[in-house]
Every structure is written in structure tokens, then in C-alpha cells.
C-alpha positions in Angstrom: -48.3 -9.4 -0.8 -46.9 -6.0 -2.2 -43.3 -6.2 -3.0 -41.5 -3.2 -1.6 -40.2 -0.3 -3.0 -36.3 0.2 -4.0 -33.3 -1.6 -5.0 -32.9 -4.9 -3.9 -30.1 -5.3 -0.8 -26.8 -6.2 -2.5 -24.8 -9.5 -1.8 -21.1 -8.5 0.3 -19.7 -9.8 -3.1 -21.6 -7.3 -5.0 -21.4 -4.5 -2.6 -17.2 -5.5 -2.8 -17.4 -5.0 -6.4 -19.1 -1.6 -6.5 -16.2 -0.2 -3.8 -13.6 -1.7 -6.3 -15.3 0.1 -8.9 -15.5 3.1 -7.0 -11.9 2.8 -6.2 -10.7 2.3 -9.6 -12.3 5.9 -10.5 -10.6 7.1 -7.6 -7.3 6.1 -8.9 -7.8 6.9 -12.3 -8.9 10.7 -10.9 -5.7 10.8 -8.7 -3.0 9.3 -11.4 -4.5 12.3 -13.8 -4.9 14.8 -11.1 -3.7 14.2 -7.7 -5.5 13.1 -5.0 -7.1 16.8 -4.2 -9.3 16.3 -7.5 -10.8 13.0 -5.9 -14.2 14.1 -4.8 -17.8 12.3 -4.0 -19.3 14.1 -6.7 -16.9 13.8 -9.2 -17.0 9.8 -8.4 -20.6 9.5 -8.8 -20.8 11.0 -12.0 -17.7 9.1 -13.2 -19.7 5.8 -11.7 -22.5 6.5 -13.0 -24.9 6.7 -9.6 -25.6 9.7 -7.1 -23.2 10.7 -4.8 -25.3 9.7 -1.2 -24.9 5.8 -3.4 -21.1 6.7 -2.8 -21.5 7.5 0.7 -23.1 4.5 1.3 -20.4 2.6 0.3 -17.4 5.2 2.1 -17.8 7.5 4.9 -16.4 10.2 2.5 -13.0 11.0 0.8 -10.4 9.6 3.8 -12.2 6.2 3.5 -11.9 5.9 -0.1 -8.1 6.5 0.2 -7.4 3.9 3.2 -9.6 1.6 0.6 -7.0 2.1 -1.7 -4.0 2.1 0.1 -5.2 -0.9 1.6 -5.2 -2.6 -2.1 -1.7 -1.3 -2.9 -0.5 -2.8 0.3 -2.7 -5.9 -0.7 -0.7 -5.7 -4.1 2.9 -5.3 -2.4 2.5 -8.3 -0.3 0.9 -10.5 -3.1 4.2 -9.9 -5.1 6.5 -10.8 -2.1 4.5 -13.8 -1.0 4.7 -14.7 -4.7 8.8 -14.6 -4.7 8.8 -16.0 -1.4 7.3 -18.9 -3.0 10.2 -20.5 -4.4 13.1 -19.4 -1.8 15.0 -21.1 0.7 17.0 -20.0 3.1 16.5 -17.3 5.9 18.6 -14.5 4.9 17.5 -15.2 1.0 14.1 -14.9 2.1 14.8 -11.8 3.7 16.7 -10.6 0.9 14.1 -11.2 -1.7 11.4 -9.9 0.6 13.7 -6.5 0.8 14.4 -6.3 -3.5 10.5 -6.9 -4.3 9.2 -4.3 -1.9 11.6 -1.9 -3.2 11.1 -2.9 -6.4 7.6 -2.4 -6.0 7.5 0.9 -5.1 9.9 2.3 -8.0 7.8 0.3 -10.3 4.4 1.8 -9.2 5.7 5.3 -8.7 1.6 6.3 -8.1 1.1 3.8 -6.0 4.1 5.2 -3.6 2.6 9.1 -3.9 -0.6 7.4 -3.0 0.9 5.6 0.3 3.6 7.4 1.3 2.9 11.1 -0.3 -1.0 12.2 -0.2 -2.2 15.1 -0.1 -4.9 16.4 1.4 -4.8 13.9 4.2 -4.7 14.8 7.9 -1.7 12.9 10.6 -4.8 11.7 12.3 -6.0 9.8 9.1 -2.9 8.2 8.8 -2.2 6.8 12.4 -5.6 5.3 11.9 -4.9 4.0 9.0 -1.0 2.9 10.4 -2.6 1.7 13.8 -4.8 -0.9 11.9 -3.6 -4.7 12.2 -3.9 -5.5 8.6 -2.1 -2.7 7.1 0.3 -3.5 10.1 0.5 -7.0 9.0 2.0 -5.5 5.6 5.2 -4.3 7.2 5.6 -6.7 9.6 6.5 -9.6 7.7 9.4 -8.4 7.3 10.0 -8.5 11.5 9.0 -12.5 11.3 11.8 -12.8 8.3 13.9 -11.2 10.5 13.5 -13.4 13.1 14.5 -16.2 10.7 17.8 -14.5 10.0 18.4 -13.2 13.6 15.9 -15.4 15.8 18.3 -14.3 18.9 19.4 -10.7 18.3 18.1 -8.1 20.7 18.0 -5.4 18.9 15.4 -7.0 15.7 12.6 -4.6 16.3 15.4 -1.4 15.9 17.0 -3.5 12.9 13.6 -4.2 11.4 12.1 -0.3 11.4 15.9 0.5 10.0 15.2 -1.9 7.0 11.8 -0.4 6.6 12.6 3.1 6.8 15.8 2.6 4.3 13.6 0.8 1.7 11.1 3.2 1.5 14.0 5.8 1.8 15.4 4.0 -1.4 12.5 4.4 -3.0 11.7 7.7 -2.4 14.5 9.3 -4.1 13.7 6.9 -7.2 10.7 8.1 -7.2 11.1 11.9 -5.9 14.7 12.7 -7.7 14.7 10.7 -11.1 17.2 12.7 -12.7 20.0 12.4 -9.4 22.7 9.3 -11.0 21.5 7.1 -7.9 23.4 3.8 -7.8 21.1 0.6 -9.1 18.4 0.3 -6.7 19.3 -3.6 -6.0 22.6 -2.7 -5.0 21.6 0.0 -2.6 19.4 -2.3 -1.1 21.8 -5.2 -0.4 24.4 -2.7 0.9 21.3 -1.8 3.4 20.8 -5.2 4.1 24.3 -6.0 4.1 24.9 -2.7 6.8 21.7 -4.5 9.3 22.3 -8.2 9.4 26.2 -7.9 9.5 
């Protein structure tokens, strides 16, 4: 019997690792350049493989940036799951959830751009990308801790998206207005906290 022709089919493992490779280049190319310098071409050549192998792995440039802001938020999470770890305690669970995911962000200033700031990227890519039950899941933990804190209140879903929104707001001038003498970032946050649970 002949064998046929071509590269063998790839394991999922394997075909994982390839669009984590691909995704590390597209990083790279938007931490040096913005995300407006990420193309197919330029990827293949930086992977080392032509650019239809790339778009057999990613329907084109959109795809590769919901890949990656889907490992950020993958990253966020694993540090607050991490600190949630050791804590007790509703509100302190809550509390720590809020500090790590600001902390996060002002930590990985790129990452932020990336998730909160890209160019280049249409409304309709993003409510996709919002809409989807695992990036959902991301932002939502924060609803269940919540409910731990509040588990009665009538109002959690406004007092949740009030959290969210100040965090990121938090962030964004750390990340957007360095030079501005903002108050410590913690302390912001707790007065937020503080000014939503009280």
C-alpha cells in the first residue's frame, strides 16, 4: 500500500501548541508595534511556515486576537483563583478577587491595551468575543462572590457591573495617565468596594 502524500494530521495537543506559538509571535509583534503590525504574513515568516499554515489554524487577524485575549483572561483568573485559595470569608474573598484583578491589569499594562484598547478591531468583533460564555465566565465570578457578600440584595447585578466598570476604570488611568499623582491603586479600590457593599 502507498503511503499518502503530506504532513501527517496533527494531534489537538500539537495543533494547541502551534496556535500558542502562533500567538506568542502575535504578542511579541503587538508589544513592539501595536496590534496594526500583526499580520498573517508577517506571522508565517516569524513562525517559520507559510501563511495559508496560519490560516489553518485562525480564520485570520480577529481570531488570533480573541485567541489571545482569551489567554490573558485565562491568566487573570488563574491569579485570582490562586489568592482565592487561601481566603476565608465572603467579603475577603471579594476583596481579594477586586485587588488581584486590578492589580493585574496595572501589572500587565499590554495585556490591558490588548483587552480593553485594540486597535484595529471592529464593535462587532468584540460583542462576539464579549457574548461568549467563557470569556463571560471571566467577569462573572465576581457576580457569584457577590452573592456571597450580598446573597439577598436586589440590586447585585447593578452593584456587580459597578465593581467591574470601576476596576477597569482604575486601571485605565494607571495604565493611560502614569504621570497624573493617582492615589495607591489598593486604596482606590477598597474605597470602591467600600462605596458598593456599604
Amino acid at each position: 500500500m502507498a503511503k499518502s502524500a503530506g504532513r501527517p494530521t496533527r494531534t489537538k495537543a500539537e495543533i494547541q501548541e502551534f496556535r500558542s506559538k502562533i500567538g506568542k509571535h502575535a504578542l511579541e509583534i503587538y508589544r513592539a508595534e501595536g496590534f496594526g503590525a500583526v499580520s498573517m504574513r508577517r506571522l508565517a515568516k516569524e513562525v517559520g511556515c507559510a501563511p495559508m499554515t496560519i490560516y489553518a489554524h485562525f480564520e485570520g487577524k480577529t481570531d488570533i486576537l480573541r485567541f489571545l485575549w482569551a489567554d490573558v483572561l485565562s491568566d487573570m483568573s488563574r491569579d485570582i483563583e490562586k489568592k482565592l485559595k487561601s481566603v476565608v470569608g465572603a467579603r475577603e474573598r471579594l476583596r481579594t478577587a477586586a485587588q488581584t484583578f486590578v492589580e493585574y491589569w496595572i501589572i500587565h499594562p499590554d495585556h490591558f491595551r490588548l483587552v480593553f484598547m485594540s486597535n484595529d478591531v471592529t464593535r462587532a468583533d468584540v460583542s462576539t468575543f464579549i457574548k461568549d460564555e467563557c470569556t463571560l465566565a471571566y467577569f462573572l465570578i465576581f457576580s457569584d462572590l457577590f452573592q456571597e457578600v450580598m446573597p439577598e440584595d436586589l440590586e447585585a447585578e447593578v452593584r456587580t457591573d459597578t465593581l467591574l466598570s470601576g476596576m477597569i476604570g482604575i486601571a485605565l488611568c494607571a495604565n493611560t495617565i502614569p504621570d497624573y499623582p493617582w492615589s495607591d491603586a489598593s486604596s482606590m479600590t477598597e474605597q470602591l468596594l467600600s462605596s458598593i457593599i456599604e
